[in-house]
Each structure stands twice: as structure tokens, then as C-alpha cells.
N, C-alpha and C positions, 0 to 999 in steps of 0.2 A: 149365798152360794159361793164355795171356794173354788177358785180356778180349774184345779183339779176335778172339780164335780163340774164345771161348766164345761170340759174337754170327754167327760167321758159321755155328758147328755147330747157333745153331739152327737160324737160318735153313735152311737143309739138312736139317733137321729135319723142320720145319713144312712144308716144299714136299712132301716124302714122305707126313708122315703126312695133311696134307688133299688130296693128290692135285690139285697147282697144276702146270700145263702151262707156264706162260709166265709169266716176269718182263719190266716193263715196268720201264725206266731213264728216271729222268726228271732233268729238271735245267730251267733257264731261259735268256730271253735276256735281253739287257739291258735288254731292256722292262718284264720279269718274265712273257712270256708262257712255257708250259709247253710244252718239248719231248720227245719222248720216241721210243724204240726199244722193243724187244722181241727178247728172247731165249729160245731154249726151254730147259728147265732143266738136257736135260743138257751144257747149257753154263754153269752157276750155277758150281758149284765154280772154276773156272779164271777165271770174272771176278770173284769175288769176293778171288783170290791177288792177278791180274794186274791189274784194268778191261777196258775195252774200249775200243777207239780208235775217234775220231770227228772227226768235221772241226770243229776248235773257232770256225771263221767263224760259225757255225750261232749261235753266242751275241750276233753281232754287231745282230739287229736286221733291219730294212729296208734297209739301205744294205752288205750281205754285199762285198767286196772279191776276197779272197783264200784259198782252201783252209788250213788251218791241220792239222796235224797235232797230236792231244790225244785224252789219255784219259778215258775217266769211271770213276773209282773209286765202286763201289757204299758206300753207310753201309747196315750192316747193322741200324742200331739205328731205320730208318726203314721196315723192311719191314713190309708192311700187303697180307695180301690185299683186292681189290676187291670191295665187296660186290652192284654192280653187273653183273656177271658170272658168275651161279651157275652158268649150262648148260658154261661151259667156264673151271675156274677159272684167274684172270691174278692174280698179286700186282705192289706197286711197290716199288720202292726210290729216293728218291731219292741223287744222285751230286754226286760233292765233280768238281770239272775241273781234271785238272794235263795239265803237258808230260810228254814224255814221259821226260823225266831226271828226271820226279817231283815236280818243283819245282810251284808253285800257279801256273794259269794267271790272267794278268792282268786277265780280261775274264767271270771267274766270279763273279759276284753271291752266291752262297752264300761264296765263298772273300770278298767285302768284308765281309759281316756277320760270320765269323767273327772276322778281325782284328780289327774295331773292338770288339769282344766280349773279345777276348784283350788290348786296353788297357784293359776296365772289369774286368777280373781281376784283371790287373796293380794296382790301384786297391782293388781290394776289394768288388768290386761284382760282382751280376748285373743284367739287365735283365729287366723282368717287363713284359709288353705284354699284355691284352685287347682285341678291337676292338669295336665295334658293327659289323657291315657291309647295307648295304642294298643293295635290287634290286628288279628289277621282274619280274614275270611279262606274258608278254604272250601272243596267240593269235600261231599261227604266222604271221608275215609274208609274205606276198606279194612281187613285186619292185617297189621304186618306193610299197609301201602305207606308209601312216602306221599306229606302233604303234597297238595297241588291247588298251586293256585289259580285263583279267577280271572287274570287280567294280568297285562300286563306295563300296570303305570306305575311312574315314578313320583318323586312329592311334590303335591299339590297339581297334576296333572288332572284335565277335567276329562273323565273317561267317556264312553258315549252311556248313553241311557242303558245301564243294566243291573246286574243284582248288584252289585256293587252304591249304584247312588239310589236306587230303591232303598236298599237298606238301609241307609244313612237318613233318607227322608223319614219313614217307618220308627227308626231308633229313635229319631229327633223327636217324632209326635207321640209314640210312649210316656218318653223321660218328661214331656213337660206336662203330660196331663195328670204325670204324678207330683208335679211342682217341683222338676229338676230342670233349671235352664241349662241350655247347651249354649253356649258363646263363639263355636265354630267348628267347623269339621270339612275335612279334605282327607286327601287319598296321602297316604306317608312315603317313605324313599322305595320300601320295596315292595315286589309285586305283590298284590290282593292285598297291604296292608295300608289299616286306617287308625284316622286320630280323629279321637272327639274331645272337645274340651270344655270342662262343667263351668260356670261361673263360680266365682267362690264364695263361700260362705265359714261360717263359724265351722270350727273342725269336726264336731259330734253330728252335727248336718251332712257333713262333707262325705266321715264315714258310712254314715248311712245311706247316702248318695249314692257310692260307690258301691256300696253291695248292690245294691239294687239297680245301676247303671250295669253290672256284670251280670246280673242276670236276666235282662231287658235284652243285650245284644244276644244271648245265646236263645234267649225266645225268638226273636225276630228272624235270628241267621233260621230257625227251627222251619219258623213260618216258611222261609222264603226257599228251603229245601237244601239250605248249604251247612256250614259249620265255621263255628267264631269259634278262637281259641285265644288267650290271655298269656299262653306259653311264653316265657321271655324269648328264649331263640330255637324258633322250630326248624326252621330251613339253615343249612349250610351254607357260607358265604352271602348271606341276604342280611341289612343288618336287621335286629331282633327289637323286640316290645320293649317301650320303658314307659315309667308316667312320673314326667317332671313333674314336680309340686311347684307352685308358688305361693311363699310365705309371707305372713305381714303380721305384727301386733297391734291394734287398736287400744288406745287409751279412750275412752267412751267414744266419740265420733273422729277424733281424732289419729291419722296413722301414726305410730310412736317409730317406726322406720324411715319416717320423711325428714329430709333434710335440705333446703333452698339454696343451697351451696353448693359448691362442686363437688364434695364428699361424695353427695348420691344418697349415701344413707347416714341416718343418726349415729350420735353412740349408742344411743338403745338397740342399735339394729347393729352398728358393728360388731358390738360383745357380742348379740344373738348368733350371729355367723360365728365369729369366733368359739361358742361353747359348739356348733356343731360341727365344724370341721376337729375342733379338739380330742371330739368324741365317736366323728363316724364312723372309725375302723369297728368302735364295738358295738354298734349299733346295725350294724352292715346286716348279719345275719337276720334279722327284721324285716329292713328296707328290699333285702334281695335273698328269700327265706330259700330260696331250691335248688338241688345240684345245680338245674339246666340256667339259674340268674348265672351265673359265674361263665358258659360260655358267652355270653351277651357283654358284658365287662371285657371279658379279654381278647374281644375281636374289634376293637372299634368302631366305624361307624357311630360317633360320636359320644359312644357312649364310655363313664370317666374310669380311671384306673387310679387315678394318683388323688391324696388331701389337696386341694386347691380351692383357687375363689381368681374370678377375672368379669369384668366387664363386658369381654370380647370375644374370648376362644373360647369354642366350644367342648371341646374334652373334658372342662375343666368338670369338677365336682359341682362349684354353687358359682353360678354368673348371678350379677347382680346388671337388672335391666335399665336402660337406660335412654331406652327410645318417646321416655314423656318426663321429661326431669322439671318441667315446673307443674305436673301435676301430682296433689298428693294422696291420692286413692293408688297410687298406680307403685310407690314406693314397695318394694319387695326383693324378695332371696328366692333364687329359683334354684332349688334342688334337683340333679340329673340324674342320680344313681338309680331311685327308687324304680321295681319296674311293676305291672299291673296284677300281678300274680300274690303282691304282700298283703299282710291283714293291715286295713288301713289303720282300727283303732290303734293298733302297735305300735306303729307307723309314728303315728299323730303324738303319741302318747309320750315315744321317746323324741323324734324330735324337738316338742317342745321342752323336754326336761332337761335336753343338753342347751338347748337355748338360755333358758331362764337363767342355767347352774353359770351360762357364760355372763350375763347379767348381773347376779347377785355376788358371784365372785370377781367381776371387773379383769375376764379375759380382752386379752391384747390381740386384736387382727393382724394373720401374717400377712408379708408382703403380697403384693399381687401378682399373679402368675401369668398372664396373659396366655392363658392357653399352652404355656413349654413346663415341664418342669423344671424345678428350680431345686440345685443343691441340698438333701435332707431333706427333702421332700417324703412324706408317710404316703406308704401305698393303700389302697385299701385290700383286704382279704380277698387270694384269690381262688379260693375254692369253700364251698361249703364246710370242711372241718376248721381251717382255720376260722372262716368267719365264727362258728359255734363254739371254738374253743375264745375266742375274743370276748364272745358275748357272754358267756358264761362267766366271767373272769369280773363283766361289768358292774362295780358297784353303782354306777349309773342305773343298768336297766333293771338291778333286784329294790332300790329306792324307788324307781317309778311305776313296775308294775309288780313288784311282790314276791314273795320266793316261789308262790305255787306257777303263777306263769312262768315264769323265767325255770322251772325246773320239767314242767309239762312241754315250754318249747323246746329244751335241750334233749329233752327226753326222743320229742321225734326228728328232730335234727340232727341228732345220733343213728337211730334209728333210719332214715332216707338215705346217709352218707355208705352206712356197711348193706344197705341195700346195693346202692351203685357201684360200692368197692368191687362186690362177688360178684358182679355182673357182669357177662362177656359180651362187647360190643360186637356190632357190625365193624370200626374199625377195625377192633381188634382181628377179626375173622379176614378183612379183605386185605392187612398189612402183612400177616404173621400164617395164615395158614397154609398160602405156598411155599412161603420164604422158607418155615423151618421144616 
């Protein structure tokens, strides 16, 4: 029996002996939002042979064209019943997208992190991703109302017993019964917001992780009668959502970032930084895909504006940690830009392609910033068109994810930008329509 056939007999298994009615298929679009079906199980056997066909436009985003004929092959190594669902059990599996000759469809965000994953193999690498990821709780909104938050603590303040550490308890026992460890969680700087932070694992884990960690909190917020939001900057003046990453390459058990010297990190891991600050500006639009990522950058609150790398200061783009320097699991690149709102596979995808390219090409680490900028220093993009006109530009991001994504995300990152252009703000209304 081939592994493959030992993974789908359990699954087959496990539907039986816990008495699961319905398998949910899930996959993404090129946003990274989550789409899904549902089948009953005794259709499980034959789509786990076969897949099941589905209109692959569906991955396209906001700007859908044309019907596309494609399958979704189940990964059986992804199945997780829903713990959200006791009175009628539903399990998931997330799905790899091909054609239907089999081939990898082009426009499958899980199918570009694998590739770029299958050149850090090829290389001798895996990738190891942790995030931080933050959010807000809020009371349920109204139409037209401004958030309102639950509380009013600041970071890492222990609140008293309420929706607020319920939720966090609730979220916590979710994520692990689906075999996502959480590694720590407290309350963040601003009011009703929280940070939960995954342990890391290999990047294709990580992504999957994450969708599923975003859709567990907006269960739970559901459960418990309030609203989680992922928004980078909902409130004015409050700072907004981000989700450091922490990065490391593994040579088999080995970190290829660790270094027992004072350096901190390898040259393996110096180049790695190096190809990513070389190449964040065009990668931006990814890491921080939405008009509203851009107010969150340019209000601070620690979050970065400027190409940089520092040890110490926070603004920076990528601090490199330094609080266990003779242990070597702990050696990593901690990315600040990204915020909770990005498709992770993308994420993941370009990250490491600017890495490797700093690797293979024997980029040079710039000076270190300690948190100021420094003379000729690169900004990064400060609005969503600039970021999209970057990314578009990127011969990086069309080598690592292919011309159909990179033309499906420009497409709706066009598209959201002349949404917002025509739009008439509340500012604009409370600046401008007594004045003129």
C-alpha cells in the first residue's frame, strides 16, 4: 500500500468511526480568501480517487471573466474535523487545483508555494515560518456604525474575565484540536485588540494554518456574540493589525541561519535577508495587498516604512532576534510589514524567492539601521497603486508565481485602487463640505 492510499484509508476511516456527515473542500482565491463546498461522505471515496470539478474562475478574485473547467484534488494529509460543529459533525480537507489532464492549474496559490518550495529542496532547504498575527474584537456592528471596542486594555495587560480572555481560551482549544499549536497570546497595544502566535512549522503547514486560524477566530468571535476583524487599520489613531513572520531555513535538522558568533546570523541567512530587503518594495503589494494595509504603514506605531534590518529598533522592516544567541532552533529573520489580511501562500511564495535569488546570487547585507534611517535608504510603497505598479514591474514575482497570478492579482488590485479613487470619504465630507 502506497502512502498515498494509506492517507486516504484513514481518512475513510476517521469519517466512519466519528460519524462525520460532510466533508468541506476548501482551497483559495487569489486574494487568499477562503472558498469552499461541501460534500456528503458517501461521496468521499470517489473524490478522493477522482477530485471533484469546479469552475477554476472562482480562484480569479473580484474581476471573475470566464467559466474555467478544473478539478479540486482533496490532500488527505490536511483532513481535520471542525470543532466548531459538534451537533452535526463537518470535517475539511484542503485541495491542490489542476486541469483537468491533471496538469497544475495556473491560478492556484497553494500550487505557487509548492513550486517555490520544490526550488528550496532542490537547494537543500526547507522553510520554517512562525507568525505573530493580530486582530481586533469588536461588538457587532451596525450599518454605517464606527467599530467599538470591547475593553479597554493596552499590551499585554491581563483584562478581567471577559469576552475578550473567553475568546482567547475558546480560540486556543479550536486551533489545537485541529493540530495547530498556539505558542502565546495576550491582549496587543490597542483597545479590544489581540495577538495570537502559531508555533512554526514548514511554510505549506503554515499557510494552511492560517486560513484556518482566520476562520476559527471569526467562528468563535460568532460563538461568543461579538465580531473579529483581520482589517489592517480599522480605528483612527489606534495602531492597526500586522503579522510578523519569523523566518529560518533548515538544512535537514540543521538551522542554515545559525551562526555561534557574534554575527547572529549565517551567511546563509545574511544573503537571505539581503535578497529580501532587495526586493520588498516589489513584493509589498502581497505582503500588504489593501488600500486600508497602507494606512497602517504610514501611521506608525511600530509598524515599518523604510528598506531596513536592525537588531534593536523597532520600525525597522526585518529585526534580526537576539534574545537566545547560543541557541540554534531560535536563529531567524523576523519580517514586520506583512499584515493579517495577505494570502499567505503568496506571502510564503515570494518571500522565499527573494531569499533563495539573495542566496544564489551572493547578495551583500546593507548596513545596519538601528531602528533611524540611514542616507538612501528605499522606502517602501506608499499606497496601494504604487505598490501594484511595483509588483507588476516584478520580474521576481512573475518567475515565482507565473504570469496568470501576477496578472489575476494586478487585475484586482487595479480594480480596489479606482474603487477607492471614486470614493467620497467621511473625511472628505467633514473637511471640505462647509469649508467650500
Amino acid at each position: 500500500m502506497t502512502p498515498a492510499d494509506r492517507r486516504d484509508e484513514y481518512v475513510l476511516r476517521t469519517v466512519e468511526e466519528r460519524g462525520v456527515r460532510f466533508v468541506r473542500l476548501w482551497f483559495v482565491d487569489v486574494l487568499g480568501l477562503l472558498k469552499s463546498f461541501a460534500i456528503p461522505v458517501s461521496e468521499l471515496e470517489e473524490a478522493l480517487a477522482e477530485g471533484v470539478g469546479i469552475d477554476g474562475s472562482s480562484l480569479e478574485g473580484s474581476t471573475r471573466r470566464h467559466e474555467r473547467d478544473a478539478i479540486a484534488h482533496l490532500d488527505p494529509s490536511t483532513f481535520q474535523v471542525l470543532p466548531w460543529r459538534p451537533g452535526s459533525l463537518v470535517a475539511r480537507m484542503f485541495c491542490d487545483v489542476r486541469l483537468p489532464d491533471g496538469t497544475a492549474y495556473a491560478g492556484d496559490s497553494r500550487h505557487a508555494l509548492h513550486r517555490v518550495l520544490g526550488r528550496a529542496g532542490e537547494l537543500g532547504y526547507t522553510f520554517q515560518v512562525g507568525p505573530e498575527v493580530e486582530f481586533f474584537l469588536f461588538a457587532e456592528p451596525g450599518r454605517g456604525e464606527e467599530p467599538r471596542p470591547l475593553d479597554d486594555g493596552a499590551y499585554f495587560d491581563l483584562t478581567p474575565l471577559d469576552v475578550g480572555s473567553d475568546f482567547r481560551r475558546r480560540t486556543i482549544e479550536y486551533l489545537e484540536q485541529m493540530g495547530i499549536p498556539v505558542k502565546a497570546s495576550h491582549h496587543e497595544a490597542a483597545a479590544s485588540q489581540h495577538e495570537m502566535d502559531l508555533r512554526h512549522t514548514d511554510a505549506m503547514s503554515m499557510a494552511d494554518s492560517l486560513t484556518t486560524f482566520r476562520l476559527a477566530v471569526k467562528e468563535v468571535a460568532r460563538e461568543l456574540g461579538v465580531y473579529a476583524t483581520f482589517m489592517p487599520k480599522p480605528i483612527d489613531g489606534a495602531a492597526g493589525s500586522g503579522m510578523h513572520l519569523h523566518c529560518s531555513l533548515f538544512e535537514d535538522d540543521r538551522n542554515a541561519f545559525w551562526n555561534p558568533g557574534e554575527e547572529q546570523l549565517s551567511e546563509v541567512g545574511r544573503a537571505f535577508l539581503a535578497g529580501l530587503l532587495a526586493h520588498a518594495p516589489e513584493l509589498t503589494a502581497v505582503t500588504n495587498q489593501w488600500v486600508n494595509s497602507y494606512k497602517r504603514l504610514a501611521t506608525g506605531f511600530e509598524a515599518p516604512e523604510h528598506v531596513a534590518w536592525t537588531r534593536r529598533g523597532n520600525p525597522s522592516l526585518v529585526r534580526v532576534p537576539s534574545n537566545r544567541p547560543g541557541k540554534e532552533a531560535a536563529a531567524r529573520i523576523e519580517l514586520r510589514s506583512p499584515d493579517p489580511a495577505c494570502n499567505p501562500y503568496l506571502t510564503f511564495a515570494l518571500l522565499l524567492a527573494a531569499g533563495l535569488r539573495g542566496i544564489e546570487r551572493g547578495y551583500q547585507l546593507p548596513a545596519e539601521s538601528n531602528g533611524e534611517p540611514l542616507d538612501g535608504m528605499d522606502r517602501l510603497p506608499q499606497d496601494l497603486r504604487e505598490a501594484t505598479d511595483a509588483f507588476e514591474r516584478s520580474e521576481l514575482a512573475r518567475e515565482a508565481l507565473g504570469d496568470t497570478i501576477c496578472d489575476w492579482f494586478v487585475a484586482n488590485k487595479r480594480r480596489e485602487w479606482e474603487d477607492y479613487r471614486r470614493t467620497v470619504t467621511e473625511l472628505d465630507r467633514s473637511r471640505l463640505l462647509n469649508l467650500l
